[in-house]
N, C-alpha and C positions, 0 to 999 in steps of 0.2 A: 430594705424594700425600695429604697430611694432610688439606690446606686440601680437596682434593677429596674425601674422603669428609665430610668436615665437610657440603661442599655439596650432595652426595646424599642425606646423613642430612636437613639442612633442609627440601631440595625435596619426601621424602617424610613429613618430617612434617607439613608445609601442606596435603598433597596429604590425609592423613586429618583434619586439625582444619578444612577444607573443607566449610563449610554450603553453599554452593551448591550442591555436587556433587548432583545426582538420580539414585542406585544406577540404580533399574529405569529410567528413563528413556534414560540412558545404555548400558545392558546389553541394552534392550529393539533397540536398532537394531542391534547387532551380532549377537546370536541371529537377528535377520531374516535378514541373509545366513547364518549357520550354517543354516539349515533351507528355504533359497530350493527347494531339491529334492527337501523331504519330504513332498510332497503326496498320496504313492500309500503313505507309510510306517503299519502298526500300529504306533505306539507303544506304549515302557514306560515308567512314571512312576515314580518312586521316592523315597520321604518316610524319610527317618532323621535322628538327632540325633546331634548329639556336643558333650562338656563340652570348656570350654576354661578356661584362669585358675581352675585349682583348684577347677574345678568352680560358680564364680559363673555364668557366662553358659555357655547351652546354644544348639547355633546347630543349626536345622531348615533342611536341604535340600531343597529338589525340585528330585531329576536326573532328565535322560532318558540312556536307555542306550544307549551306543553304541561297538562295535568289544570286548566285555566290560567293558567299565568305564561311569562315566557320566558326562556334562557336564551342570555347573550353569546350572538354569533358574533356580530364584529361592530365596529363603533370608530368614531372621527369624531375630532373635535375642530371644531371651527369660531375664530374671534368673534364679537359683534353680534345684533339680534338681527332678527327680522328674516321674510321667507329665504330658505338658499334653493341654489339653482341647481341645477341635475347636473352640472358639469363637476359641483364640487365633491358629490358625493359616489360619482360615478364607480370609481376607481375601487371603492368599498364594495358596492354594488355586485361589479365585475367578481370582485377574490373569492365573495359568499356564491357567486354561481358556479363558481369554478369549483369548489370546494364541495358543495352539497348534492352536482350533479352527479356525485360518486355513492353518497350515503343516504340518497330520497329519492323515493316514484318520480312525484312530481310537486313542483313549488306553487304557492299562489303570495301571489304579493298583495297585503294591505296596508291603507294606508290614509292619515286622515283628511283633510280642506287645505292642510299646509304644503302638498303636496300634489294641486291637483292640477297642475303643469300638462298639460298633454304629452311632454317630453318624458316627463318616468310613467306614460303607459308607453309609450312606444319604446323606451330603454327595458322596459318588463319581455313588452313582445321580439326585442334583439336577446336578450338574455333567455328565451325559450320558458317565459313563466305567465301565468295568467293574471290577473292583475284585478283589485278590485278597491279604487280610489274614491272618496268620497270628492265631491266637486260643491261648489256654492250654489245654493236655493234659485239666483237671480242670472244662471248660468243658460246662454240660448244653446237650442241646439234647433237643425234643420232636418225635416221629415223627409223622406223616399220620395213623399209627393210633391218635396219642394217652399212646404210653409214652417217658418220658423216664427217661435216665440221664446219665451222666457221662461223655467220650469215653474216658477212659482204662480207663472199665471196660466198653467195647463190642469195642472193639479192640485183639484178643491183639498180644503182642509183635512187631515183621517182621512183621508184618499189613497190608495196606493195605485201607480201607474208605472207600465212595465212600458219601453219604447226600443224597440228593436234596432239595427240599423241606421242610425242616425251619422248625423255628421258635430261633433261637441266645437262650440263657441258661432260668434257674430264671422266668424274666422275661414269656419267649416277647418277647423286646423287638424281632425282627426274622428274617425269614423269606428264605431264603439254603440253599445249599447247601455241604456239607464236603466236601473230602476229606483226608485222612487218610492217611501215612506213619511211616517209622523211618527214622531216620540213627541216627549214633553221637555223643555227646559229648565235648568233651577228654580226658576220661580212659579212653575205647573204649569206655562204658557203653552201651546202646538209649537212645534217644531220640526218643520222640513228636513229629512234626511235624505241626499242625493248620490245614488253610488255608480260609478261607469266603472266597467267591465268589459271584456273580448270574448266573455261566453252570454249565454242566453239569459241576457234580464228575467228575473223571478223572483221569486220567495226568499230562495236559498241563498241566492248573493246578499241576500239582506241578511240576511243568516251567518253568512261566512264573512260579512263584515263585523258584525256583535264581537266574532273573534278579537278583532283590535285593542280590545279594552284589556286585552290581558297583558301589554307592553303598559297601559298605565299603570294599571295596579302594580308590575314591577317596579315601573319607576317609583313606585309609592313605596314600597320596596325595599329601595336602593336608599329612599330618603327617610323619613317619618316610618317608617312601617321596620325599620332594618338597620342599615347602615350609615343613617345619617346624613348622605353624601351632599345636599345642599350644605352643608355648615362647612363645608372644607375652606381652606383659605391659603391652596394652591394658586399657584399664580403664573404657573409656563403647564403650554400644553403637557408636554412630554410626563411632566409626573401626574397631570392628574389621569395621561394615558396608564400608565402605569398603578394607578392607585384602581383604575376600570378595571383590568387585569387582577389584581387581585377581589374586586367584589365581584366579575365575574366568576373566577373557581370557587368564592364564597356563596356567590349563588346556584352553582351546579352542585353543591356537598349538601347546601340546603335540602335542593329537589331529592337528591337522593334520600336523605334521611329522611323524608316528608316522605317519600315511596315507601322505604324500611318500615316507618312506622305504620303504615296502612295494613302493611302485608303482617303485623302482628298480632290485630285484629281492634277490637272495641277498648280493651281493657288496658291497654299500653296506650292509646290513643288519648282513653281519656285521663292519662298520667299529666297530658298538656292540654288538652283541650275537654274540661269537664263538661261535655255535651253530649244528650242521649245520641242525636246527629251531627257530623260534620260539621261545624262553624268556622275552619280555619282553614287556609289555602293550602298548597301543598310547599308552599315556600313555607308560612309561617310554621307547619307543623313540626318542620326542619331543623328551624332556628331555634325552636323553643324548646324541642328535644335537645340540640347541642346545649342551649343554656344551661337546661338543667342537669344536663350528666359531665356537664364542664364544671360544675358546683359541686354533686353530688359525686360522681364514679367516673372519670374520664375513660378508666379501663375498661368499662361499660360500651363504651360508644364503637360499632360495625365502621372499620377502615374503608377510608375513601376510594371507590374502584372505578370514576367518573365513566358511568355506565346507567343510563335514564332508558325507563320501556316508555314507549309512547300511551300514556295514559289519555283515556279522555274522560278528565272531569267536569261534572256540570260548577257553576261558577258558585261559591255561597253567599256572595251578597251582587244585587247586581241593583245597579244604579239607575234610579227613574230616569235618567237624562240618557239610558240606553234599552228604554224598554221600546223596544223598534215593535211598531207592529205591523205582525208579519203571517 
């Protein structure tokens, strides 16, 4: 038993110290079949970051959403903390448009306050995609008629306000539309939610922003919830590209069997999730099926055909700090 994990450890340390390997190249032919049948779908885009190894390397996702969670389209890793610029992730950006304007209607880009550069709305509206970015509470913006203030101090508390046509910052650096809500924060405080957009501030954009929360909960995921991936102690980008890569197809086999298990009804379902309803995502219910038929029957377990229907699931746990009201 020794000698064997000795030889799995080997196999997958080769597997990340691997120059040949081409991440997207490889990634890119398996996502073709994941989306072979999303040609009538609106897409959600969804850019977030997370530190890993104490914070040295920050690794930038873009997921599309799918069944409340999301699958990995493409990912950069970048040294150091703190905001990055639209120039470093441009390039990412660019490959996923290229690539998706073949297998989806149409894209909307989300994305949270880390991002709310006026530069990745307008790299959205070069890229042919709608964009709905959250911006900072104390952000001015200039009215049609000319008077500018500060959002926080337009919009009473539990107030929602929709502002059409404006122009975003003390700057006027780009012309966009808000809208405006209140959640509550961890500690049950009010809490300003600010989202700019290119279509018509409303309800909905407050709506189609909630979407976002489905790249955390991945990433929760990928970390605590899954895979672990905060504890790695990789240390050159290119392996823990490389290590993306495989929790990426570990997370598209999830979704799938998460889908499998749905479609076999109550009683398979609640083989891993003993609940009259639904309590598990459509990742977990993935995972927890492979665990248990990786223990019990592996010959049991429906071979992987990376092939996801665009489900839409309501979320089953959602967090007060994104109860938007809307």
């Amino acid at each position: 038993m020794e000698t064997e994990a000795e030889s799995r450890v080997t196999l997958i340390r080769r597997w990340l110290m691997n120059s040949h390997i081409s991440v997207w190249k490889f990634y890119k032919k398996i996502l073709e079949h994941v989306l072979s049948d999303w040609s009538t779908v609106d897409a959600y885009i969804i850019l977030d970051g997370v530190m890993v190894h104490g914070g040295r390397w920050q690794i930038f996702r873009v997921s599309l959403q799918h069944g409340g969670r999301a699958i990995p389209l493409a990912w950069t890793i970048v040294e150091g903390q703190g905001l990055v610029k639209v120039a470093k992730l441009k390039g990412m950006l660019e490959k996923v448009q290229k690539f998706l304007k073949k297998y989806v209607k149409r894209a909307s880009f989300l994305a949270d306050a880390g991002f709310r550069d006026c530069d990745w709305a307008q790299l959205c509206l070069k890229l042919g995609w709608n964009y709905v970015i959250r911006v900072a509470c104390n952000t001015y913006i200039t009215m049609p008629d000319g008077s500018s203030d500060r959002l926080d101090h337009l919009v009473p508390e539990n107030c929602n306000r929709y502002f059409q046509n404006v122009l975003l910052t003390r700057e006027a650096k780009l012309e966009t539309n808000v809208s405006v809500t209140w959640t509550t924060d961890k500690d049950g405080e009010p809490e300003m939610v600010a989202i700019m957009t290119d279509q018509i501030a409303c309800r909905a954009r407050l709506r189609e922003y909630g979407r976002r929360m489905s790249i955390e909960q991945s990433f929760r995921d990928d970390k605590s919830g899954g895979f672990d991936m905060e504890h790695t102690r990789l240390q050159h980008a290119q392996r823990i590209d490389h290590l993306l890569l495989a929790i990426a197809i570990a997370t598209l086999w999830c979704h799938e069997l998460g889908e499998f298990v749905l479609k076999q009804g109550d009683d398979p379902r609640c083989q891993v999730d003993p609940s009259h309803k639904r309590t598990l995502s459509l990742f977990q219910l993935g995972l927890r099926w492979l665990k248990r038929f990786l223990a019990t029957g592996l010959h049991l377990l429906p071979d992987f055909h990376a092939i996801l229907s665009n489900l839409k699931l309501k979320p089953v746990v959602i967090p007060i700090t994104q109860n938007l009201i809307v």
